[in-house]
C-alpha positions as CSV (number, residue, x, y, z in Angstrom):
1,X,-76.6,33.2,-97.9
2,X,-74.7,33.8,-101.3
3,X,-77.1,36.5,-101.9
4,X,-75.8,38.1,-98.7
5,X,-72.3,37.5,-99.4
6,X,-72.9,39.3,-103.0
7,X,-74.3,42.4,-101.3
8,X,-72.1,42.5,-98.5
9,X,-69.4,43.4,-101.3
10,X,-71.6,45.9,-102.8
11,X,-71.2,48.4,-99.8
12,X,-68.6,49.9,-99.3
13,X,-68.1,50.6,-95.9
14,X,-68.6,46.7,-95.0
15,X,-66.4,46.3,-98.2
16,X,-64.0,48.1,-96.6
17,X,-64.4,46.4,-92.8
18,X,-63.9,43.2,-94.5
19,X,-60.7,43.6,-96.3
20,X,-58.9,45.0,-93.2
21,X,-60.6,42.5,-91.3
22,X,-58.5,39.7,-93.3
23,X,-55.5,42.0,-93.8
24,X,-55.0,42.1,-90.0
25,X,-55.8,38.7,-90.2
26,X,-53.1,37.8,-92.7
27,X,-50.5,39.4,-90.0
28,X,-51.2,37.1,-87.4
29,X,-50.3,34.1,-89.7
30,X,-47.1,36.1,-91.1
31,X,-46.1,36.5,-86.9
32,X,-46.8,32.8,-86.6
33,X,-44.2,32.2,-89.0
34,X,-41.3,34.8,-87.5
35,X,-39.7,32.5,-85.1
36,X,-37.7,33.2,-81.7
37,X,-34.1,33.7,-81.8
38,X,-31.6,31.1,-79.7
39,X,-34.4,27.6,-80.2
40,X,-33.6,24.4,-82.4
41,X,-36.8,24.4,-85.0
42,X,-36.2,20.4,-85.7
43,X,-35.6,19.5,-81.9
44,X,-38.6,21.7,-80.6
45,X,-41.0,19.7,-83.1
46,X,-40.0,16.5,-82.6
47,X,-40.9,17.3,-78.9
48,X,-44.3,18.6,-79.5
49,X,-44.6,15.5,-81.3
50,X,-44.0,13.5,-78.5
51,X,-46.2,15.7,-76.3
52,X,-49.5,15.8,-77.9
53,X,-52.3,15.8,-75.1
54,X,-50.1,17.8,-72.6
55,X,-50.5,21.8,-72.1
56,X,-47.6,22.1,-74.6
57,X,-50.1,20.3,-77.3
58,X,-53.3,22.6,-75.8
59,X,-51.8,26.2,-76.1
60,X,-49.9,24.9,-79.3
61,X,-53.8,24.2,-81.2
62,X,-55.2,27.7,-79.6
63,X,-51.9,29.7,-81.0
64,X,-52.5,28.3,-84.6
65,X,-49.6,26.1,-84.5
66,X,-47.1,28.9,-82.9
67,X,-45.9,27.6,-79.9
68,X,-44.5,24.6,-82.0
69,X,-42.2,26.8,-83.9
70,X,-41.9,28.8,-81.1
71,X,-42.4,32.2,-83.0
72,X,-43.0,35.7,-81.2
73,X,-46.6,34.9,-81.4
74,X,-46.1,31.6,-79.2
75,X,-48.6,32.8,-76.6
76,X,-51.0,33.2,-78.9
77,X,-54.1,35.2,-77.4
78,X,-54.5,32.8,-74.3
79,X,-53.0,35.3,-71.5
80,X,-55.7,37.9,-72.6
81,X,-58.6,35.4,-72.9
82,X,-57.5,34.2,-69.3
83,X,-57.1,37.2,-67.8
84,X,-60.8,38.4,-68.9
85,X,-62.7,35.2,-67.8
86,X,-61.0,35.8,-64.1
87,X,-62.1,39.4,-64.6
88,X,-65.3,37.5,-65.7
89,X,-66.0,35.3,-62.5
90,X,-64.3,37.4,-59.7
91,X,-67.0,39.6,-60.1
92,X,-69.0,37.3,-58.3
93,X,-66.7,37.8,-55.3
94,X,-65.7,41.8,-55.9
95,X,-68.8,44.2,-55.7
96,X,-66.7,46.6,-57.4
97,X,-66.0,44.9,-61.0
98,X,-69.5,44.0,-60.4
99,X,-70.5,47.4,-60.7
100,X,-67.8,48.3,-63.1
101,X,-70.1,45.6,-65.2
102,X,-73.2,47.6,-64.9
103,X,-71.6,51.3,-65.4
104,X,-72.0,50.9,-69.7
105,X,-69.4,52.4,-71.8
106,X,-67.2,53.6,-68.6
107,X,-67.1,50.7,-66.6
108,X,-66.2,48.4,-69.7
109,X,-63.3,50.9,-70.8
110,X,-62.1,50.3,-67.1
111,X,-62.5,46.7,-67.4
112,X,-60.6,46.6,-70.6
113,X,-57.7,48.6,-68.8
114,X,-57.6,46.0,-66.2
115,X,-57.5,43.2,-68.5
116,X,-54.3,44.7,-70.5
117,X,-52.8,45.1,-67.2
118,X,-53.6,41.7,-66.5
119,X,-52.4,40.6,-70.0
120,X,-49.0,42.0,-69.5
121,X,-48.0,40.1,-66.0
122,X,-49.9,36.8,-66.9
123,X,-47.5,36.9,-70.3
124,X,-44.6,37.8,-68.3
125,X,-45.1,34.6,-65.8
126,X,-46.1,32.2,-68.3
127,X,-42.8,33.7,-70.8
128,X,-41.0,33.0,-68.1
129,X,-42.4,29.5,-67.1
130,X,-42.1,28.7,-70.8
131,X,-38.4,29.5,-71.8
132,X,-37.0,27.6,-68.0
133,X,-39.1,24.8,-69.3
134,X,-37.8,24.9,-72.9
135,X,-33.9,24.9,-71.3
136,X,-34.8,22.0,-69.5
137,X,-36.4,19.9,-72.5
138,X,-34.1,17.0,-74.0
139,X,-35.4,16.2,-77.3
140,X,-36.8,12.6,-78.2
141,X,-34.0,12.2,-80.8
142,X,-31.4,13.6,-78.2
143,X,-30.1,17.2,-78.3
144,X,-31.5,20.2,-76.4
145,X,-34.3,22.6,-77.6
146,X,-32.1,25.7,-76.7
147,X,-29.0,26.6,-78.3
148,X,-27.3,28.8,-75.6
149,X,-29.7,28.6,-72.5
150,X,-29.0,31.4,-69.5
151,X,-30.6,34.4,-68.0
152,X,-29.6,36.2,-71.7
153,X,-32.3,33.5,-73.2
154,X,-35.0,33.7,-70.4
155,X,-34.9,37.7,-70.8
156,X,-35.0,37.8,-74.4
157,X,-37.7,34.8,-74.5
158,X,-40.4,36.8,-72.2
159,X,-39.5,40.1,-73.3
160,X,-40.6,38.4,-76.6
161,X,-43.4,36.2,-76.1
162,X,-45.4,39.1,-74.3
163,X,-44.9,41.9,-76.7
164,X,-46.1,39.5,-79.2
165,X,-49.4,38.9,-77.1
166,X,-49.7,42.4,-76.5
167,X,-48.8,42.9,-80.6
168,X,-52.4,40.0,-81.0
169,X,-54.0,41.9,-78.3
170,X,-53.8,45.1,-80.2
171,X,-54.8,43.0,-83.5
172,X,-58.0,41.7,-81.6
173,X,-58.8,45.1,-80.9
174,X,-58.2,46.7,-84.2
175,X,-60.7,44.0,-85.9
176,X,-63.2,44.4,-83.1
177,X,-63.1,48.5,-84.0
178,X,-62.7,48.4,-87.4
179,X,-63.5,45.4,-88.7
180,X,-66.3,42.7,-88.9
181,X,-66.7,40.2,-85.7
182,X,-65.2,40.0,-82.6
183,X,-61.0,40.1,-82.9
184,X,-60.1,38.1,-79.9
185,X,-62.8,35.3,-81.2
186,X,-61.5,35.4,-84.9
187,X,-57.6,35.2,-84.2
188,X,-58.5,32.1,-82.3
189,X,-60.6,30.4,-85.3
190,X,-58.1,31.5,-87.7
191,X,-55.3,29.5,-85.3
192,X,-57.6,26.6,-85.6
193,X,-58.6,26.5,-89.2
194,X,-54.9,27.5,-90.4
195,X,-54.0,23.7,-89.2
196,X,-56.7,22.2,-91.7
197,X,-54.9,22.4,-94.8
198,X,-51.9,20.2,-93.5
199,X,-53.9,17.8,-91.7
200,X,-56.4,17.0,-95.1
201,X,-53.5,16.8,-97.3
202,X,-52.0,14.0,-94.4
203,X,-55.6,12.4,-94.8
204,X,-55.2,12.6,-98.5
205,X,-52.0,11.0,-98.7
206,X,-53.1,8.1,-96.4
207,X,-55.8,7.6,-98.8
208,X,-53.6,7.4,-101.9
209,X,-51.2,5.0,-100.3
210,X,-54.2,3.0,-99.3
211,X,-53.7,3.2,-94.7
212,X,-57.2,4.6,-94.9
213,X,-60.0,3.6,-97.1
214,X,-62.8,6.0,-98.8
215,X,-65.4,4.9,-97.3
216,X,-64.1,5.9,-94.1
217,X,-62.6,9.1,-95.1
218,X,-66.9,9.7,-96.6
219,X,-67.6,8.4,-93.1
220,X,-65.8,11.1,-91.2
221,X,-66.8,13.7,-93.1
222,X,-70.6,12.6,-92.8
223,X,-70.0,12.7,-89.0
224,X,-68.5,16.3,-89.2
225,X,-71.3,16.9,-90.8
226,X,-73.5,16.2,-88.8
227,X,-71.5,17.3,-85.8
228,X,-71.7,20.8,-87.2
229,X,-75.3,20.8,-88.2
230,X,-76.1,19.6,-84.6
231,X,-73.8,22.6,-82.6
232,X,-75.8,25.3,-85.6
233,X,-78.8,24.1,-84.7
234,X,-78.5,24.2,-81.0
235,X,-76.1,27.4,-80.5
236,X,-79.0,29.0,-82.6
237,X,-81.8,27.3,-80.5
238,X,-83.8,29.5,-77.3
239,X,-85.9,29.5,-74.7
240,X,-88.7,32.0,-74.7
241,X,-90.1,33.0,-71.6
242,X,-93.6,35.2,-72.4
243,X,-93.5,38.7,-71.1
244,X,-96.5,41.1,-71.0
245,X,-95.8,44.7,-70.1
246,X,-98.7,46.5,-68.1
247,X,-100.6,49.3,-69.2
248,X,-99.9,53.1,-68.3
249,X,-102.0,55.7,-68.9
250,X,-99.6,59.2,-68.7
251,X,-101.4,62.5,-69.4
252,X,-103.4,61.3,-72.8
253,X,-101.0,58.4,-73.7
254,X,-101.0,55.1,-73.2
255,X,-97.9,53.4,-72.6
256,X,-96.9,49.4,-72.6
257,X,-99.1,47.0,-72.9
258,X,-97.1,44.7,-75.3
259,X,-96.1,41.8,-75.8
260,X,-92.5,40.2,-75.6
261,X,-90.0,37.5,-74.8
262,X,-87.4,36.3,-72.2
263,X,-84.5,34.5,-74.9
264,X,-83.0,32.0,-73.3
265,X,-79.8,30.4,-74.9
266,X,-79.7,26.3,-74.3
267,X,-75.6,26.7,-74.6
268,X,-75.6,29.4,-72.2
269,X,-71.7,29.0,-71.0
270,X,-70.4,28.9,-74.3
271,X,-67.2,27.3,-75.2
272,X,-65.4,28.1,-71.7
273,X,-66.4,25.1,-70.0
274,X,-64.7,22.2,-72.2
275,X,-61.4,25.5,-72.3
276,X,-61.9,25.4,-68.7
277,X,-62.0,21.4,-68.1
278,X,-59.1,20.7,-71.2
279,X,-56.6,23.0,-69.3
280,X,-57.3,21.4,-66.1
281,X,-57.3,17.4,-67.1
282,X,-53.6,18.3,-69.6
283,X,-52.3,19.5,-66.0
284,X,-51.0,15.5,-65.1
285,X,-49.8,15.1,-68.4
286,X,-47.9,18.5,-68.3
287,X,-46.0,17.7,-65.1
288,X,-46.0,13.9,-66.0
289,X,-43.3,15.3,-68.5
290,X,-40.9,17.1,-66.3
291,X,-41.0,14.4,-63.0
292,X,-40.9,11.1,-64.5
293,X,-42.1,9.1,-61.4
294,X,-45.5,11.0,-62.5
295,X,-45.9,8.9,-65.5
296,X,-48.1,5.8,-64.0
297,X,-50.5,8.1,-62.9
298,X,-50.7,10.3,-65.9
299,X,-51.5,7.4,-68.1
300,X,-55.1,7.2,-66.3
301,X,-56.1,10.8,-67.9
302,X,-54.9,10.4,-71.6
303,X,-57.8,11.7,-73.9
304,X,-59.4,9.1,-75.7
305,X,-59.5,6.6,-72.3
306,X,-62.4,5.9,-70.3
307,X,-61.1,7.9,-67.2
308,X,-60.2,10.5,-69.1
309,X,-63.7,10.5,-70.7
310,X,-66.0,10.4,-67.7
311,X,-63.5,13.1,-65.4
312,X,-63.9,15.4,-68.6
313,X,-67.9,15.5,-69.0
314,X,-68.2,15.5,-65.4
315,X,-65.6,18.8,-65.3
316,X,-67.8,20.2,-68.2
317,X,-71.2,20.1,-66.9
318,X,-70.1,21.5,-63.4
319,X,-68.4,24.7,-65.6
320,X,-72.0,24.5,-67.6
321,X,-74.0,25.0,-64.1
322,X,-70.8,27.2,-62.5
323,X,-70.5,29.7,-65.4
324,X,-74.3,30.1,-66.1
325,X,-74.5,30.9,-62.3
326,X,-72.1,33.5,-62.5
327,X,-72.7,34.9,-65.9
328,X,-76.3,35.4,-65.9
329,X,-78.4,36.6,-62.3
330,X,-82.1,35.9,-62.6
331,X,-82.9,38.4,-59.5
332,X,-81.2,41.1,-61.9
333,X,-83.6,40.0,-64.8
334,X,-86.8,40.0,-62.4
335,X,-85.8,43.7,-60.7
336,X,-85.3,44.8,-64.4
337,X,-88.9,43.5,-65.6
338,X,-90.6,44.8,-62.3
339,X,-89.0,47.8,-62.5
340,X,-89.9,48.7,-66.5
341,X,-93.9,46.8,-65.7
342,X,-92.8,43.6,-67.0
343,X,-94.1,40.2,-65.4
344,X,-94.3,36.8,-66.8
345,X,-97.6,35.3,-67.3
346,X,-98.8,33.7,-64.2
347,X,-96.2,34.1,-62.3
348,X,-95.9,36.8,-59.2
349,X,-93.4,39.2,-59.4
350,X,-89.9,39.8,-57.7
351,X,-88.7,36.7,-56.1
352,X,-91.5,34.8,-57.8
353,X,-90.3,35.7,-61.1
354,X,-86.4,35.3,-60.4
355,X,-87.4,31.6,-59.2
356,X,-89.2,31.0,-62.2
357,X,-86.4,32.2,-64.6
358,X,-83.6,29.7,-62.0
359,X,-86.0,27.1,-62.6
360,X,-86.1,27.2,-66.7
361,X,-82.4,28.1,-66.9
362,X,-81.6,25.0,-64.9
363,X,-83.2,22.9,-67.1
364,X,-82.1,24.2,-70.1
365,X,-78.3,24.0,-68.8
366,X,-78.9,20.3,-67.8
367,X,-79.4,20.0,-71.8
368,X,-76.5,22.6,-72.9
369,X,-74.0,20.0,-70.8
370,X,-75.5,17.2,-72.1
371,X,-74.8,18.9,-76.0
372,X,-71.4,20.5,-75.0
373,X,-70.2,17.0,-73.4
374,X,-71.3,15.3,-76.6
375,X,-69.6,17.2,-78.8
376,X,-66.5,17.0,-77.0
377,X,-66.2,13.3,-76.5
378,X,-67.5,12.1,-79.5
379,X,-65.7,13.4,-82.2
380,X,-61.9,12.2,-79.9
381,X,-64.0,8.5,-79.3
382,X,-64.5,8.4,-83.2
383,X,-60.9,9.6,-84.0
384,X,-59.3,7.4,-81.7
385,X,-61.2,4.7,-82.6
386,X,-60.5,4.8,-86.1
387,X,-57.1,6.5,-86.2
388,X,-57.7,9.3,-87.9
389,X,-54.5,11.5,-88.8
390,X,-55.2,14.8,-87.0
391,X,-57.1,15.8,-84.6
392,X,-59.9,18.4,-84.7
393,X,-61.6,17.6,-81.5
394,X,-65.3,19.0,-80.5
395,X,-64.2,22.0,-78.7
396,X,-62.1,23.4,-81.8
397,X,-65.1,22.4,-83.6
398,X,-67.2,24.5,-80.8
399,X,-65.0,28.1,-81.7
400,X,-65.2,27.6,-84.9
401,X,-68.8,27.3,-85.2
402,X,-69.7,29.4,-82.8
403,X,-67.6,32.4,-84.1
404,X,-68.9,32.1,-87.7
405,X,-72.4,32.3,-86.7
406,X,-71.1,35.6,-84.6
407,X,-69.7,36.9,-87.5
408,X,-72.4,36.0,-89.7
409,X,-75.1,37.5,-87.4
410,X,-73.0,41.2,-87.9
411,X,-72.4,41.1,-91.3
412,X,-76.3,40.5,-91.4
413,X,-76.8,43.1,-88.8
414,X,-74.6,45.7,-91.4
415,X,-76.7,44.8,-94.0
416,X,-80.0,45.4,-92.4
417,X,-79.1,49.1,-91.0
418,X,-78.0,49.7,-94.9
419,X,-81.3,48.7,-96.3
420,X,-83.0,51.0,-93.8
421,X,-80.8,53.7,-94.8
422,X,-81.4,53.7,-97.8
423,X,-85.6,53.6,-97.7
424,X,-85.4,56.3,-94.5
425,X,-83.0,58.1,-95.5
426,X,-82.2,61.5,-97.7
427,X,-83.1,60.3,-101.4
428,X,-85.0,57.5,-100.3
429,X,-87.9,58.0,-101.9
430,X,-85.8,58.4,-105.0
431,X,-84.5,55.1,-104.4
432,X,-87.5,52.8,-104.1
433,X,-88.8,54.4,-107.0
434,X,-86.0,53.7,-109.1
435,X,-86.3,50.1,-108.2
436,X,-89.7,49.7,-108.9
437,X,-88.6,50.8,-112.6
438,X,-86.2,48.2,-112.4
């Protein structure tokens, strides 16, 4: 891997996709910092601190720590992401984004206009929805959030907020173009991870003072250890279905009969199913906080309890099942391998095929949910268990890892079209000569 890294900085074009991946980067986190005009900084965190586990708490880890200072950026990237997985699942429903889907380059540039669209009025609600909330928020320590609240603050708020998340859109897409990774993906992680360096120097400071001991400060860090190992190995991990192409004789050629593979991810869904499941169980706590006679009830659903807990891995494996479903069509996959003389192995073609392929992918999903629920209840068990400062739950833990091995896997894909370049291209023979001198 360091060998990789060494000659990832010996080309320049990657060289070059790398630097202005971390310079675009680097003006996310300086827009973090920019705050709103017309909001008391002091009053607004003490409320956040007072409303971990609530939406407020959800979108504030997502937007890297923005929506507690309340900068332009407070959004964060959320609005797009939102808008693209509805994009993403009422295809289901819409033949026409369905074959929007299936157009290539055209249909995805229409999609993309759609989801900027989409961007724009889902910022303008949730601005909206944001700054009324925010004039009606009392700090804990008394005081209100907003200094002169009116339709002058809700204008400017929204107006605000959503050319910020247009301002991260752009950024997303910049990096996507021009840079190394996916944008969207890598503004998120870089959210996540920017909140590290506070939360192990509050871990280091409860060490030194003696609240936590080092034996289990070495035991956390075995467990996220292991925790990451475990979601490497398995978001890496596949199902191979055999596939043997048929024979076809064409004038003198013969054509197919190869051999291939069906991959088959055990994580299928991704990360949206614990996103989708999170923003749906913080909904009680949310409202709990603006209509008091809510509270009672709310208190049943605060992570770490049992409720909580077993309502949370039940929400994830149905989004496992629900999002495979729609994401991935196995009678798509068995036209496409009839079609090109594909067949698996034993099994009849067409509707034999397609049931095949349901079959496999429902087992494998079974074992996805099992992975995704673990790592999502397990690391807030452990940190509630043995109060641990911050809180770097299984789903942040989830992006992170999954985005690294994303960017990883392109940086590795740059590397390998340079390499071939370089033997197949003009001066190649030159080249391989010159290192077998060296």
């Amino acid at each position: 891997m360091l060998d990789g890294f060494s000659n990832a900085s010996r080309i320049p074009e990657l060289r070059r996709r790398l630097v202005f991946t971390a310079m675009m980067l680097a003006v996310y986190r300086i827009g973090v910092a920019v705050p709103t005009p017309g909001i008391d900084g002091q009053a607004l965190a003490s409320f956040f601190d007072a409303a971990k586990g609530t939406l407020f708490g959800w979108i504030n880890l997502f937007s890297g720590g923005a929506l507690e200072r309340f900068s332009v950026l407070a959004l964060g990237i959320m609005p797009y992401i939102s808008v693209a997985i509805i994009l993403d699942l009422l295809k289901v429903a819409s033949p026409y984004l369905d074959e929007l889907y299936k157009e290539g380059e055209a249909g995805r540039r229409k999609i993309t206009q759609y989801t900027r669209f989409g961007t724009v009025g889902l910022a303008l609600i949730q601005g909206f929805m944001i700054a009324v909330s925010l004039e009606k928020i009392q700090a804990p320590g008394g005081g209100s959030v907003v200094y002169n609240p009116g339709i002058g603050f809700e204008v400017m708020t929204v107006l605000t907020v959503t050319a910020g998340t247009m301002f991260l859109m752009w950024i997303g897409e910049q990096i996507t173009e021009r840079g190394v990774g996916n944008g969207i993906s890598l503004i998120i992680m870089a959210g996540i991870i920017a909140r590290l360096p506070s939360a192990l120097g509050t871990t280091t400071q409860f060490v030194r003072e003696g609240e936590m001991s080092i034996f289990l400060l070495l035991f956390i860090l075995l467990v996220a250890g292991g925790v990451i190992f475990g979601i490497v190995y398995i978001e890496t991990a596949q199902r191979r279905i055999p596939i043997q192409y048929a024979r076809r004789v064409v004038g003198r050629r013969v054509y197919g009969g190869q051999s291939s593979h069906l991959p088959l991810k055990i994580n299928t869904s991704g990360v949206i199913p614990p996103i989708f499941a999170s923003s749906i169980l913080v909904f009680p706590a949310t409202l709990a906080t603006f209509v008091p006679f809510l509270k009672p009830y709310s208190s049943y659903l605060t992570p770490g309890g049992v409720y909580y807990d077993l309502v949370y891995v039940a929400l994830i494996v149905f989004f496992c099942y629900f999002y495979t479903a729609v994401t991935f069509n196995p009678i798509d996959v068995a036209d496409n391998l009839k079609k090109y003389g594909g067949f698996i192995p034993g099994i009849r073609p067409g509707r034999f095929t397609a049931d095949y392929i349901d079959k496999v992918l429902s087992r494998i999903t079974l074992g996805g949910a099992v992975y995704v629920s673990a790592v999502c209840v397990l690391p807030t068990i452990l940190i509630q268990r043995f109060n641990v400062p911050f809180y770097f739950g299984g789903t942040a833990l989830l992006i992170v890892v999954g985005v690294s091995i994303d960017t990883i896997a392109q940086i590795e894909t740059h590397l390998i079209t340079r390499n071939y370049e370089c033997i197949m291209g003009p001066g190649g023979t030159r080249r391989k000569k010159s290192r077998r001198r060296a």
